[in-house]
TORKOL-533417 format. One record per atom (N, C-alpha, C, CB): z, y, x; residue in one letter; atom name; residue number from 1. Coordinates in Angstrom, 2 decimals. Glycine has a CB too. Example, Ala and Ser with C-alpha at 12.3 -4.5 7.8 and 13.67 -1.06 7.14 Angstrom:
2
<node><Z>7.80</Z><Y>-5.69</Y><X>13.19</X><aa>A</aa><at>N</at><i>1</i></node>
<node><Z>7.80</Z><Y>-4.50</Y><X>12.30</X><aa>A</aa><at>CA</at><i>1</i></node>
<node><Z>7.80</Z><Y>-3.30</Y><X>13.20</X><aa>A</aa><at>C</at><i>1</i></node>
<node><Z>9.05</Z><Y>-4.47</Y><X>11.31</X><aa>A</aa><at>CB</at><i>1</i></node>
<node><Z>7.08</Z><Y>-2.25</Y><X>12.85</X><aa>S</aa><at>N</at><i>2</i></node>
<node><Z>7.14</Z><Y>-1.06</Y><X>13.67</X><aa>S</aa><at>CA</at><i>2</i></node>
<node><Z>7.87</Z><Y>0.03</Y><X>12.90</X><aa>S</aa><at>C</at><i>2</i></node>
<node><Z>5.72</Z><Y>-0.60</Y><X>14.08</X><aa>S</aa><at>CB</at><i>2</i></node>
//
This chain:
63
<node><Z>7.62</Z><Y>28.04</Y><X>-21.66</X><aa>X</aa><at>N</at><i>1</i></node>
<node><Z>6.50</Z><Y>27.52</Y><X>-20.91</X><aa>X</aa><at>CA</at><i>1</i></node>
<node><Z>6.36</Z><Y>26.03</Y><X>-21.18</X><aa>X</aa><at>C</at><i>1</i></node>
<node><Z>6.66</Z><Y>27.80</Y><X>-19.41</X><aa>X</aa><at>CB</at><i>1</i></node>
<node><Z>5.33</Z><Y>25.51</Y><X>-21.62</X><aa>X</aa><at>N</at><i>2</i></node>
<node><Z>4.82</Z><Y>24.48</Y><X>-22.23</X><aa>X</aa><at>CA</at><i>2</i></node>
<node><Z>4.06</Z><Y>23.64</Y><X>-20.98</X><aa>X</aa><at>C</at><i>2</i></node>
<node><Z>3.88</Z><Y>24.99</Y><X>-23.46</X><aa>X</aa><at>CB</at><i>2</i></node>
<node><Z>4.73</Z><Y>22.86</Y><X>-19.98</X><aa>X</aa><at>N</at><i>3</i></node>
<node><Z>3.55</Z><Y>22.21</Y><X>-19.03</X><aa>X</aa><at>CA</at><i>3</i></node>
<node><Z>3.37</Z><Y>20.54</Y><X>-19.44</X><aa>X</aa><at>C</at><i>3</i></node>
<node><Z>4.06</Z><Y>22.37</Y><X>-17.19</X><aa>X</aa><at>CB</at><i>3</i></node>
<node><Z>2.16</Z><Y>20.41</Y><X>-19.04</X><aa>X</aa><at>N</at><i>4</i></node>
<node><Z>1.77</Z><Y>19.11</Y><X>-18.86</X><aa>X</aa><at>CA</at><i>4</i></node>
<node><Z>1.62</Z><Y>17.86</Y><X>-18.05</X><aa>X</aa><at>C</at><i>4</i></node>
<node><Z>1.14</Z><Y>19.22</Y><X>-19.03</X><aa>X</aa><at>CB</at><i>4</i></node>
<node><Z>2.63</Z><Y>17.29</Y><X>-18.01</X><aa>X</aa><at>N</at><i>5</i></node>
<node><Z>2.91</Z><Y>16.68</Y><X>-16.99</X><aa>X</aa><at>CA</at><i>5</i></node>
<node><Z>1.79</Z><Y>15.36</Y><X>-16.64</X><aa>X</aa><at>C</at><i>5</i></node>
<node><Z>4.33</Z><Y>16.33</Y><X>-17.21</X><aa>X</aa><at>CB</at><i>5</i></node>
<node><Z>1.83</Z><Y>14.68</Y><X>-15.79</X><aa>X</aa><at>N</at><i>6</i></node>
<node><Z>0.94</Z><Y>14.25</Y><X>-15.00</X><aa>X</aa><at>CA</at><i>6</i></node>
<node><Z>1.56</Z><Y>12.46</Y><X>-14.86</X><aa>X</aa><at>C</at><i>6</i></node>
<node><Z>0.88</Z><Y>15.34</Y><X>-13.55</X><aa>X</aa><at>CB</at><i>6</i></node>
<node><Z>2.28</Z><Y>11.72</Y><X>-15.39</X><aa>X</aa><at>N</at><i>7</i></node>
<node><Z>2.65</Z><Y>10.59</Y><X>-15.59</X><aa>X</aa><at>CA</at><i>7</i></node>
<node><Z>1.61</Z><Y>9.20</Y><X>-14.54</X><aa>X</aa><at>C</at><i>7</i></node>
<node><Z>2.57</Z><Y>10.58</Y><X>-17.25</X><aa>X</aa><at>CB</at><i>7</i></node>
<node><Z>2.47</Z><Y>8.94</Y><X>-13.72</X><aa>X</aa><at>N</at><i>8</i></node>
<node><Z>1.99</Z><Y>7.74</Y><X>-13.06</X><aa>X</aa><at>CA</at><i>8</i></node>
<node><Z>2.99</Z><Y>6.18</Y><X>-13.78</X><aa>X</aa><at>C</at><i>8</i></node>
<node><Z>2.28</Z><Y>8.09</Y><X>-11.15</X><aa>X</aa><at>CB</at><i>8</i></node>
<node><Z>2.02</Z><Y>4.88</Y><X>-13.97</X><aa>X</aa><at>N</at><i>9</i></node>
<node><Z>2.98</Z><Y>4.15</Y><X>-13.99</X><aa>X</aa><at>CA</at><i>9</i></node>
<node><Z>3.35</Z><Y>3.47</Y><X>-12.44</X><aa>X</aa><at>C</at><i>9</i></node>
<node><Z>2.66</Z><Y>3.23</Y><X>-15.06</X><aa>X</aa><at>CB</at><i>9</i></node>
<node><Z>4.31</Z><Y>2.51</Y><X>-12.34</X><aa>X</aa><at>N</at><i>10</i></node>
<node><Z>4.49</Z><Y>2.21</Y><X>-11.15</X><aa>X</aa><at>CA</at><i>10</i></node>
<node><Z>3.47</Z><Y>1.31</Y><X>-11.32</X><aa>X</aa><at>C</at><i>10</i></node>
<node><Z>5.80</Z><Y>1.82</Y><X>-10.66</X><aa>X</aa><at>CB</at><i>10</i></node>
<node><Z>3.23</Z><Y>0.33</Y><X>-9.64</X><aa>X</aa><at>N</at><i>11</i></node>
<node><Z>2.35</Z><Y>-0.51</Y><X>-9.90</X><aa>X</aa><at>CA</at><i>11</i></node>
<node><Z>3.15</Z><Y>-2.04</Y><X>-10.03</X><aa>X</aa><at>C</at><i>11</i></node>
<node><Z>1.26</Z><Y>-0.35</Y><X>-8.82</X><aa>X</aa><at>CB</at><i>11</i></node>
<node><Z>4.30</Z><Y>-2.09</Y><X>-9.95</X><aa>X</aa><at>N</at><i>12</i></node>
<node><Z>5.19</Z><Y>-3.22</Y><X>-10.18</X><aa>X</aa><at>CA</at><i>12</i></node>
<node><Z>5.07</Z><Y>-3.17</Y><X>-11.50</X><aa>X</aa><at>C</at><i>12</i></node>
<node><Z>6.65</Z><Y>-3.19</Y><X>-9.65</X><aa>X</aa><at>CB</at><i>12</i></node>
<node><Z>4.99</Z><Y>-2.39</Y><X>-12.72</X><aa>X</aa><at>N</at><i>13</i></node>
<node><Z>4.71</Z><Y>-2.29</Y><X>-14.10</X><aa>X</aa><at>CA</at><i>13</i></node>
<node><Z>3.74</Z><Y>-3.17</Y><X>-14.45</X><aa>X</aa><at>C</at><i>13</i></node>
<node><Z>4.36</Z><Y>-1.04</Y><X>-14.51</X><aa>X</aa><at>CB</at><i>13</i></node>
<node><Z>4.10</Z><Y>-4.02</Y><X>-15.56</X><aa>X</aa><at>N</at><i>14</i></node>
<node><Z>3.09</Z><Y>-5.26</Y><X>-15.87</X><aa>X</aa><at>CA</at><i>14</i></node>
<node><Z>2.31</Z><Y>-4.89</Y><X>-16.88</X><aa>X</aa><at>C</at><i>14</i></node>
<node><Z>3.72</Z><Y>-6.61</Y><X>-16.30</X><aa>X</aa><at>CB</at><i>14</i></node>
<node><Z>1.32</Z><Y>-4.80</Y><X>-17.47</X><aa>X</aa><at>N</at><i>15</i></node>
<node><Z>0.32</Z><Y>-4.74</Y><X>-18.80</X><aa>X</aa><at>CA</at><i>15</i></node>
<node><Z>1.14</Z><Y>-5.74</Y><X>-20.02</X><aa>X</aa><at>C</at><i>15</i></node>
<node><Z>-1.51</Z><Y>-5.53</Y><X>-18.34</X><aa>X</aa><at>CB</at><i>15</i></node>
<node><Z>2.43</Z><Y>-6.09</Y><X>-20.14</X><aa>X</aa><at>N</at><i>16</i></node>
<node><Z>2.66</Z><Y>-7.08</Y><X>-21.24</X><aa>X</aa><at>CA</at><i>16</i></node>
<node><Z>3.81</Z><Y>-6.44</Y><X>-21.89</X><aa>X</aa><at>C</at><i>16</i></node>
<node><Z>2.95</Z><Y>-8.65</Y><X>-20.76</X><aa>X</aa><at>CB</at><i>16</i></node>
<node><Z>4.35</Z><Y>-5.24</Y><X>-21.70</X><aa>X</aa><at>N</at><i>17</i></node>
<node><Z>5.44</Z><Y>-4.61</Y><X>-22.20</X><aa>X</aa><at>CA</at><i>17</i></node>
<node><Z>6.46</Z><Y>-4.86</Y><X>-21.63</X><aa>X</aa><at>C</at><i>17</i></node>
<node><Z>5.64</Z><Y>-4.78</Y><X>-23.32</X><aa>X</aa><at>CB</at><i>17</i></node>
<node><Z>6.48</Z><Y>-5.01</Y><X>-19.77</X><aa>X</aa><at>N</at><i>18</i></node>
<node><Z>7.87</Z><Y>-5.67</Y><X>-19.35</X><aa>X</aa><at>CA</at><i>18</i></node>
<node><Z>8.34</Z><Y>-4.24</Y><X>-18.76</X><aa>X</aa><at>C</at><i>18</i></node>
<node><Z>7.83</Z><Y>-7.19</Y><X>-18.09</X><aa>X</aa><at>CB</at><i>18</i></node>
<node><Z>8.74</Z><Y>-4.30</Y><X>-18.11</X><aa>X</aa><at>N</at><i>19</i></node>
<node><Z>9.22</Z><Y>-2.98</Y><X>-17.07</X><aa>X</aa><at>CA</at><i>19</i></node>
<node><Z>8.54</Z><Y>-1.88</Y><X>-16.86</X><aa>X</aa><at>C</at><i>19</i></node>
<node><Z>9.36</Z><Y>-3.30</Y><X>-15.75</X><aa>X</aa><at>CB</at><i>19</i></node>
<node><Z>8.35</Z><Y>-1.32</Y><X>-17.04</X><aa>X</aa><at>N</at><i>20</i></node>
<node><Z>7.79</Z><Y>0.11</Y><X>-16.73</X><aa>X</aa><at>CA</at><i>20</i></node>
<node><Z>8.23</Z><Y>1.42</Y><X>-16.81</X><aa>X</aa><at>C</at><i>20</i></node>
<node><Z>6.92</Z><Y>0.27</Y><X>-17.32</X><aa>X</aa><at>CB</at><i>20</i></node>
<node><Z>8.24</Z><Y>1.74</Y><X>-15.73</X><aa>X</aa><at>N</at><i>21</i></node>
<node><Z>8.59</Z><Y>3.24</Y><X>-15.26</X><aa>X</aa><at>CA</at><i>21</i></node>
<node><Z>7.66</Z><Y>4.01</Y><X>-14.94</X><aa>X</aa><at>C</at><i>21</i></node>
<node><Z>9.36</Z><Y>3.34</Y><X>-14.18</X><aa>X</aa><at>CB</at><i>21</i></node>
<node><Z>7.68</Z><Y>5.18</Y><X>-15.19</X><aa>X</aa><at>N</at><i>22</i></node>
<node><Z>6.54</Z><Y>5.97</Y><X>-14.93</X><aa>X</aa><at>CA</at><i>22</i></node>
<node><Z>7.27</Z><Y>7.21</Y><X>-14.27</X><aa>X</aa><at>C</at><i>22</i></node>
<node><Z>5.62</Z><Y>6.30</Y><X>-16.28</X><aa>X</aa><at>CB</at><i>22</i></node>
<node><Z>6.83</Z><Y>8.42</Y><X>-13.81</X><aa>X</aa><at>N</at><i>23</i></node>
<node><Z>6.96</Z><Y>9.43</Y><X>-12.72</X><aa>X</aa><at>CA</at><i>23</i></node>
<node><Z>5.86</Z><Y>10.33</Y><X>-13.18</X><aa>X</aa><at>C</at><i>23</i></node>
<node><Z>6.78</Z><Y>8.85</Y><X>-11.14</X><aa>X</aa><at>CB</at><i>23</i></node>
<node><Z>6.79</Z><Y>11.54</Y><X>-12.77</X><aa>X</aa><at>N</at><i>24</i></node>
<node><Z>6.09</Z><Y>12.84</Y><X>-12.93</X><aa>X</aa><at>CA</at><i>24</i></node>
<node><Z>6.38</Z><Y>14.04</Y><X>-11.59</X><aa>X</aa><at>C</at><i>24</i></node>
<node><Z>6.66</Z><Y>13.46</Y><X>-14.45</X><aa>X</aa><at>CB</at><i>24</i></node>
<node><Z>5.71</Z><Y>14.60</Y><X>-11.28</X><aa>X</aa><at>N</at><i>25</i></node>
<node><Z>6.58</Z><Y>15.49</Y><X>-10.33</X><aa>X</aa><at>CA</at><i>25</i></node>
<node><Z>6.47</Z><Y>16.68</Y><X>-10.75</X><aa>X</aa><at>C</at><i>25</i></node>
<node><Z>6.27</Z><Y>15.51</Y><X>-8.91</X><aa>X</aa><at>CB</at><i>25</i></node>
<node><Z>7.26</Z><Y>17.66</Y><X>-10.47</X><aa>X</aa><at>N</at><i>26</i></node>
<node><Z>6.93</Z><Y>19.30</Y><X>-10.54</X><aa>X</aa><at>CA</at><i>26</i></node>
<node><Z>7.71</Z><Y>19.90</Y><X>-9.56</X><aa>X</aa><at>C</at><i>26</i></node>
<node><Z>7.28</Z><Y>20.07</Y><X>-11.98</X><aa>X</aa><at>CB</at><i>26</i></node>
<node><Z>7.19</Z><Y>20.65</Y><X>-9.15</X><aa>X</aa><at>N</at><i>27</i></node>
<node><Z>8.18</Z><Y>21.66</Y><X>-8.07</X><aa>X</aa><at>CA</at><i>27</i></node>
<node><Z>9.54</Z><Y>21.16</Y><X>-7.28</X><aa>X</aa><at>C</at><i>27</i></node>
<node><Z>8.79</Z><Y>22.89</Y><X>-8.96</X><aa>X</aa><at>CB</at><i>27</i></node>
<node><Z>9.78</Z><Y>20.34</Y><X>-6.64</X><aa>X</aa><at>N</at><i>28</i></node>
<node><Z>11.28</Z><Y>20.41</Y><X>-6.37</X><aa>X</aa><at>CA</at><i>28</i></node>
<node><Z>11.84</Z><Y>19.43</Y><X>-6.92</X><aa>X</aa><at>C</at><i>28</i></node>
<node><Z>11.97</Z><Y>21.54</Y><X>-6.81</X><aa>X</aa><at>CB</at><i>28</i></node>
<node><Z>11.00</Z><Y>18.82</Y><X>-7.89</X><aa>X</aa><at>N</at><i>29</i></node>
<node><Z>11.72</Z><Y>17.62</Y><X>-8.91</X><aa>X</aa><at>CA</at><i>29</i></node>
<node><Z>11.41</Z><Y>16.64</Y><X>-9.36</X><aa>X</aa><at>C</at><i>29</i></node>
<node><Z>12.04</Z><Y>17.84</Y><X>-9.87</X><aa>X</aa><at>CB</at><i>29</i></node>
<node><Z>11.30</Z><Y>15.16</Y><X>-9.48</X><aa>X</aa><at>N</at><i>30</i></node>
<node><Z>10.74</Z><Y>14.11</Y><X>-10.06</X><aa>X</aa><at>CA</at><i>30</i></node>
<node><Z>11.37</Z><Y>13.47</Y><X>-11.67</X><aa>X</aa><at>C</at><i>30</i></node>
<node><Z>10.85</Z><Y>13.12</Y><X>-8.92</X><aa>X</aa><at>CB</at><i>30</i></node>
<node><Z>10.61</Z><Y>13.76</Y><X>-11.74</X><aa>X</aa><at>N</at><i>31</i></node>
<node><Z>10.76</Z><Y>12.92</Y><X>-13.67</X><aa>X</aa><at>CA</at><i>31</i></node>
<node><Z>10.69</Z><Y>11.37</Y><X>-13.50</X><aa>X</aa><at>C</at><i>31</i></node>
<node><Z>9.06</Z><Y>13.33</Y><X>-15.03</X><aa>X</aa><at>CB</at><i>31</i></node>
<node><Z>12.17</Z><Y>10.53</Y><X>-14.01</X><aa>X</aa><at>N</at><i>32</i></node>
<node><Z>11.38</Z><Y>8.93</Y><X>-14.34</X><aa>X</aa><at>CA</at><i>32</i></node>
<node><Z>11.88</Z><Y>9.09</Y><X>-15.92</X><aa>X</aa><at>C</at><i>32</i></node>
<node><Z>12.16</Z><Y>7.10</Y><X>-13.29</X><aa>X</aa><at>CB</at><i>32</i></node>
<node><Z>10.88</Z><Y>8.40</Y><X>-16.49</X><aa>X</aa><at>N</at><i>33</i></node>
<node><Z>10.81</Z><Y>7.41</Y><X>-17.43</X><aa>X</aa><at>CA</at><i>33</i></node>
<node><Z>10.38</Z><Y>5.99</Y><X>-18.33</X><aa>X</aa><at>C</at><i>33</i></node>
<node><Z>10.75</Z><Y>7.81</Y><X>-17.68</X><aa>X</aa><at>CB</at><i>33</i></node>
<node><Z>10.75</Z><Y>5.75</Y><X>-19.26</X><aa>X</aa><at>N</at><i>34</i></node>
<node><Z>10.70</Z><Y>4.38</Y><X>-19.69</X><aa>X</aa><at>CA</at><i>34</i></node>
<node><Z>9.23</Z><Y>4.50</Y><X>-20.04</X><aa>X</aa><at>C</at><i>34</i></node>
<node><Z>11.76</Z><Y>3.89</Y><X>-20.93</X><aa>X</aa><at>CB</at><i>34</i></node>
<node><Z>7.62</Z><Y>3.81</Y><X>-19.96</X><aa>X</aa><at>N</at><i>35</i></node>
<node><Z>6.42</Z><Y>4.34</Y><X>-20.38</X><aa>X</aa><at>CA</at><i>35</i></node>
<node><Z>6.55</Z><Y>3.55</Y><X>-22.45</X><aa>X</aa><at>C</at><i>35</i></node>
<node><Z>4.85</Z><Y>3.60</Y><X>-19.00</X><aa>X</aa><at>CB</at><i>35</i></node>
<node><Z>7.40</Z><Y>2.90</Y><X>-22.59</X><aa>X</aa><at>N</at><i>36</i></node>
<node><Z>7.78</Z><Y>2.52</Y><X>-23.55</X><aa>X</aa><at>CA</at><i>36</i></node>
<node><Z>8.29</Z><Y>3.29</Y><X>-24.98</X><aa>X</aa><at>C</at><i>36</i></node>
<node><Z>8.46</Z><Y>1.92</Y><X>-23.04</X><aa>X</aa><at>CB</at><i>36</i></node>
<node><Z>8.50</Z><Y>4.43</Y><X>-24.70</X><aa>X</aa><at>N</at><i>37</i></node>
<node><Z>9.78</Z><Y>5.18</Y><X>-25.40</X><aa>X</aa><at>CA</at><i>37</i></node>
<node><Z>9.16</Z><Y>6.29</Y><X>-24.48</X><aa>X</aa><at>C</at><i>37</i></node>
<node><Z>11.70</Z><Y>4.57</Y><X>-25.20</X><aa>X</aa><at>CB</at><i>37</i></node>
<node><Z>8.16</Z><Y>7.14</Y><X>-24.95</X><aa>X</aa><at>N</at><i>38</i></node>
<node><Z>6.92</Z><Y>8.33</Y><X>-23.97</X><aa>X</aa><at>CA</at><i>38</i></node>
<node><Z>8.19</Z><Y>9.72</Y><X>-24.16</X><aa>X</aa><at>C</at><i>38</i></node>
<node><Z>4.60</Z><Y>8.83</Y><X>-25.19</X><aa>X</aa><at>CB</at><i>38</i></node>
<node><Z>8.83</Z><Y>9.68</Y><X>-25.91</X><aa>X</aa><at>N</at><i>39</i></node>
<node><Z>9.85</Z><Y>10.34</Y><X>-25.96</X><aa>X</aa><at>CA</at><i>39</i></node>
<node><Z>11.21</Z><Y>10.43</Y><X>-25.87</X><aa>X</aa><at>C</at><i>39</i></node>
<node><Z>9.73</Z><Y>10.58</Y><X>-26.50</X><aa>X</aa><at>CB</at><i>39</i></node>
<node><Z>11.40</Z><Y>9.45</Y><X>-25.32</X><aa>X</aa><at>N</at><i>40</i></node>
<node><Z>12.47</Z><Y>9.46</Y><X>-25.10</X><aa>X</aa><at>CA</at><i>40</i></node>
<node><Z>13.17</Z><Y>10.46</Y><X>-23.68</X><aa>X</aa><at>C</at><i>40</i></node>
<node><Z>12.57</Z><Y>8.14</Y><X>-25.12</X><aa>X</aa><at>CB</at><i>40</i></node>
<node><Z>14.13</Z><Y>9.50</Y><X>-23.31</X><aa>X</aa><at>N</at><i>41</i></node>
<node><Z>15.45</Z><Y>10.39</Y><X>-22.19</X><aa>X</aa><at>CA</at><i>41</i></node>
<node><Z>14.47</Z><Y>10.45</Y><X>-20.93</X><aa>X</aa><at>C</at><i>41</i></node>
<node><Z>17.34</Z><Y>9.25</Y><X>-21.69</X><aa>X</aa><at>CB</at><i>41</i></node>
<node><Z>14.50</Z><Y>11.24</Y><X>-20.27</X><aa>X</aa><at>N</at><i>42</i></node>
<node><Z>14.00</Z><Y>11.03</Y><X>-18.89</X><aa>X</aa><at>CA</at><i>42</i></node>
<node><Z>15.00</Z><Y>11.86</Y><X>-17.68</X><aa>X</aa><at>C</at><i>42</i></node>
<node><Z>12.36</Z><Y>11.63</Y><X>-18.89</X><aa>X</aa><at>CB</at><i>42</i></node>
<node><Z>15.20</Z><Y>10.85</Y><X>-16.50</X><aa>X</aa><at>N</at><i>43</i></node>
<node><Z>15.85</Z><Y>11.48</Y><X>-15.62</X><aa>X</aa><at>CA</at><i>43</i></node>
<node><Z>14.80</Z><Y>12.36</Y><X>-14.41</X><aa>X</aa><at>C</at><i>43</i></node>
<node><Z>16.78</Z><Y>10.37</Y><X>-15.07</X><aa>X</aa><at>CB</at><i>43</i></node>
<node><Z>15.97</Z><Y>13.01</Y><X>-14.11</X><aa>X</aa><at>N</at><i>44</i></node>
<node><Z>15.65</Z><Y>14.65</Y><X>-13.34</X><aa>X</aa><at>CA</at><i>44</i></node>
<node><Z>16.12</Z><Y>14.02</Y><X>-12.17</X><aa>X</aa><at>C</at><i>44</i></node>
<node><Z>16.62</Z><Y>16.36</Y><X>-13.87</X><aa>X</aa><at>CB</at><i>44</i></node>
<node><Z>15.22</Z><Y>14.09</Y><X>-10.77</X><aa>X</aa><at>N</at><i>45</i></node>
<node><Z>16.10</Z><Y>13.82</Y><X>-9.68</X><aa>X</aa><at>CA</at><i>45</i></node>
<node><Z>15.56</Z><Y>15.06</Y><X>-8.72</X><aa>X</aa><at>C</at><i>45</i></node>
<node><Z>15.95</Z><Y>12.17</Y><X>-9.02</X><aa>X</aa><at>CB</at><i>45</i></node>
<node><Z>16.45</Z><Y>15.33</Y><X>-7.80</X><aa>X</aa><at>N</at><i>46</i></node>
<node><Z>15.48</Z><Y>16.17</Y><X>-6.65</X><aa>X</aa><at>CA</at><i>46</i></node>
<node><Z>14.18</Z><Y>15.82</Y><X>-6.07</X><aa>X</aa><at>C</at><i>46</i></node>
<node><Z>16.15</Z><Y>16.30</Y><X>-5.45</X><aa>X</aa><at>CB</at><i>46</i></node>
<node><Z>13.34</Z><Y>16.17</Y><X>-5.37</X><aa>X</aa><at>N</at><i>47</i></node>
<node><Z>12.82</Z><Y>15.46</Y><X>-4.70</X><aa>X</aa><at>CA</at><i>47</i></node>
<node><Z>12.81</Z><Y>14.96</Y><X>-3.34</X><aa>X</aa><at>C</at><i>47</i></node>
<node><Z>12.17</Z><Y>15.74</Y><X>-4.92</X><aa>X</aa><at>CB</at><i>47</i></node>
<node><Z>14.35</Z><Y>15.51</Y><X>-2.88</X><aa>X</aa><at>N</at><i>48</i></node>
<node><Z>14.82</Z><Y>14.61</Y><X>-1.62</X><aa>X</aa><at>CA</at><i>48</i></node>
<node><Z>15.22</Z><Y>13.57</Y><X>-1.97</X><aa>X</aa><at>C</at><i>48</i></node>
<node><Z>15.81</Z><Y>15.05</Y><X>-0.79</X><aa>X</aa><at>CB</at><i>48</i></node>
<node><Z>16.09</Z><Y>13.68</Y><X>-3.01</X><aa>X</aa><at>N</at><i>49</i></node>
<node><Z>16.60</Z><Y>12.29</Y><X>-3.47</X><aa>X</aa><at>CA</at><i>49</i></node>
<node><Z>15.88</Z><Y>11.14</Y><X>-3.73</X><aa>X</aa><at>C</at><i>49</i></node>
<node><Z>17.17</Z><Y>12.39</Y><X>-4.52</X><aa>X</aa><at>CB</at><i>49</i></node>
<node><Z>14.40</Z><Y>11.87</Y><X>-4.38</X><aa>X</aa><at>N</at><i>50</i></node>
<node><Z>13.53</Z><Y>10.68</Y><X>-4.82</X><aa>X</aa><at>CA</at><i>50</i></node>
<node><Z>12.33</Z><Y>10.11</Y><X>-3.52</X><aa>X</aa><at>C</at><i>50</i></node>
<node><Z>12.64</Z><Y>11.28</Y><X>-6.32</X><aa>X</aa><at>CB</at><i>50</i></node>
<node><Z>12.55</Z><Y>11.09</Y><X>-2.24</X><aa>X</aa><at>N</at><i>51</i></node>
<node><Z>11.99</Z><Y>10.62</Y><X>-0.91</X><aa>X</aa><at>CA</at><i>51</i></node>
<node><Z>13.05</Z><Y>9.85</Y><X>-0.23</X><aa>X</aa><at>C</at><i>51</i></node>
<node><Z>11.51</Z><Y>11.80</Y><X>0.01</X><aa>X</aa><at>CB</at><i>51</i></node>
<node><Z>14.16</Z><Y>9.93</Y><X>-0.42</X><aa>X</aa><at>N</at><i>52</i></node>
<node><Z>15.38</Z><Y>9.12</Y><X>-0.14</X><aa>X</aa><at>CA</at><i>52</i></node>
<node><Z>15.24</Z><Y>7.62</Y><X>-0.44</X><aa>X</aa><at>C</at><i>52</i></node>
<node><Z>16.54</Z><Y>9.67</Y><X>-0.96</X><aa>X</aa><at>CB</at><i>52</i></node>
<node><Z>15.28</Z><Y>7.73</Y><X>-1.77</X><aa>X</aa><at>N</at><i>53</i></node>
<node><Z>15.06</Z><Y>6.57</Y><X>-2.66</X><aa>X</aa><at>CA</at><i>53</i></node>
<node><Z>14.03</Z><Y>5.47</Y><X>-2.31</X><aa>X</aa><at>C</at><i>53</i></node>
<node><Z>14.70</Z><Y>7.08</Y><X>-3.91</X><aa>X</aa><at>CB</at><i>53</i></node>
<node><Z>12.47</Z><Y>6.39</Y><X>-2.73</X><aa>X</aa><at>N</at><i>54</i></node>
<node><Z>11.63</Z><Y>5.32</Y><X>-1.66</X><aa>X</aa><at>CA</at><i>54</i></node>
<node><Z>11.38</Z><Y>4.76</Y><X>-0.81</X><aa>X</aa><at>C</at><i>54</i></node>
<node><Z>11.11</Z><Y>5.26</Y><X>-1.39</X><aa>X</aa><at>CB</at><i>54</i></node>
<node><Z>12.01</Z><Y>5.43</Y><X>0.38</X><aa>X</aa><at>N</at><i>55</i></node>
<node><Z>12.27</Z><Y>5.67</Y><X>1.74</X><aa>X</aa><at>CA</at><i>55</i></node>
<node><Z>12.97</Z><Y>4.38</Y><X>1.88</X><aa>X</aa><at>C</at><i>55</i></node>
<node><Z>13.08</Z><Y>7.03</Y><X>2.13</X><aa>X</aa><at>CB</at><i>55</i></node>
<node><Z>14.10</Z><Y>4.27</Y><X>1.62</X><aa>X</aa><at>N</at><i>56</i></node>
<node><Z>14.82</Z><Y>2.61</Y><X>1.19</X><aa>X</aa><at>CA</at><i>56</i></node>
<node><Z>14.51</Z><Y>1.48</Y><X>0.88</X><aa>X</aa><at>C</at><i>56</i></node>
<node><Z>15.42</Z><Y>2.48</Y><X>0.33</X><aa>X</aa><at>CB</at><i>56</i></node>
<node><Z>13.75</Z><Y>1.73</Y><X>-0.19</X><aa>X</aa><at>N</at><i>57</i></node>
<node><Z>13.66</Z><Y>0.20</Y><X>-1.13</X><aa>X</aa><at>CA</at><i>57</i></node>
<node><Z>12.38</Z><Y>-0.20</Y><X>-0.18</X><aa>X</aa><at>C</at><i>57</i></node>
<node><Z>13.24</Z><Y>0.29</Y><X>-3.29</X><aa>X</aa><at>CB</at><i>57</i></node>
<node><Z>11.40</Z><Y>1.23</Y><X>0.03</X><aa>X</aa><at>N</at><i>58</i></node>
<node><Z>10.46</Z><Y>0.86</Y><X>0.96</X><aa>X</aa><at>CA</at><i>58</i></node>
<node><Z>10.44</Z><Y>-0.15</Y><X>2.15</X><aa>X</aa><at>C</at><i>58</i></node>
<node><Z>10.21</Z><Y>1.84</Y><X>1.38</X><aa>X</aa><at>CB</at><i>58</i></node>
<node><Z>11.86</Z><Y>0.38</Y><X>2.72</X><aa>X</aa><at>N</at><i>59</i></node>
<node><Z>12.27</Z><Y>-0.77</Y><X>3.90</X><aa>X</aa><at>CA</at><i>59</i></node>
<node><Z>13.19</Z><Y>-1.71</Y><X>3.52</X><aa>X</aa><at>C</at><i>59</i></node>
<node><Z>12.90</Z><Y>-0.19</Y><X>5.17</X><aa>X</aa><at>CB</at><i>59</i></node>
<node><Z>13.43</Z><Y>-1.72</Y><X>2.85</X><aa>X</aa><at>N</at><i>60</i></node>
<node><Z>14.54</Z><Y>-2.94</Y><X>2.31</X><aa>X</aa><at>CA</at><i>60</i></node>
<node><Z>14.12</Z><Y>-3.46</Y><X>0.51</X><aa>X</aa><at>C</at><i>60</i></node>
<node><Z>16.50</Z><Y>-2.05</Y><X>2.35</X><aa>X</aa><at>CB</at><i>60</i></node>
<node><Z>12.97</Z><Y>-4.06</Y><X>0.46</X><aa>X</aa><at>N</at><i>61</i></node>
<node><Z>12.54</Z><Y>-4.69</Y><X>-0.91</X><aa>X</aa><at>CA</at><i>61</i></node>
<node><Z>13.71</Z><Y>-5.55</Y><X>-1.63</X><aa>X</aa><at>C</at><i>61</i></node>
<node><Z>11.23</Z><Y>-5.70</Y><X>-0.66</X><aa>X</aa><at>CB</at><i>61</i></node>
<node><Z>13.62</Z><Y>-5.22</Y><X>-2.76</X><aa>X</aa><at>N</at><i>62</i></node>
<node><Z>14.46</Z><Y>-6.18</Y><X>-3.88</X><aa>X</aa><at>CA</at><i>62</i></node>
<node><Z>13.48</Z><Y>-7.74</Y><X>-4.06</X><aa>X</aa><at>C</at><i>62</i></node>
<node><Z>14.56</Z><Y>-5.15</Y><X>-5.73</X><aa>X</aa><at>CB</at><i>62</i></node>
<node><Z>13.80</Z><Y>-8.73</Y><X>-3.61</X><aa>X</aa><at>N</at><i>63</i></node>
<node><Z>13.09</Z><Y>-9.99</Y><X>-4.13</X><aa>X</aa><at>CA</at><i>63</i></node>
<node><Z>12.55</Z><Y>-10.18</Y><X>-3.54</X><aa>X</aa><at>C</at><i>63</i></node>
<node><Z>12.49</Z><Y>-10.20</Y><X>-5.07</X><aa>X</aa><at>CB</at><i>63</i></node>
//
């Protein structure tokens, strides 16, 4: 099964080639990757983990 995933970048992602992560979801699971390297590695997280995750940084910002 061949799907097509649906890629968001973040909006902290700059237009100049600095940081960027992008996100996918499917069923149960969130995709990140580098938007740099489209083929490259991408991590698999749950999607509690990745409501976890936001859930955090959401209340506690880096910078």
């Amino acid at each position: 099964m061949n799907v097509e995933l649906a890629w968001r970048k973040s909006s902290y992602s700059d237009n100049e080639g600095g940081d960027c992560v992008e996100v996918a979801g499917l069923p149960g699971v969130v995709l990140l990757r580098d938007s740099k390297v489209v083929a490259g590695p991408r991590l698999v997280v749950t999607a509690k983990s990745w409501d976890a995750l936001v859930s955090v940084t959401a209340s506690h910002p880096l910078g």
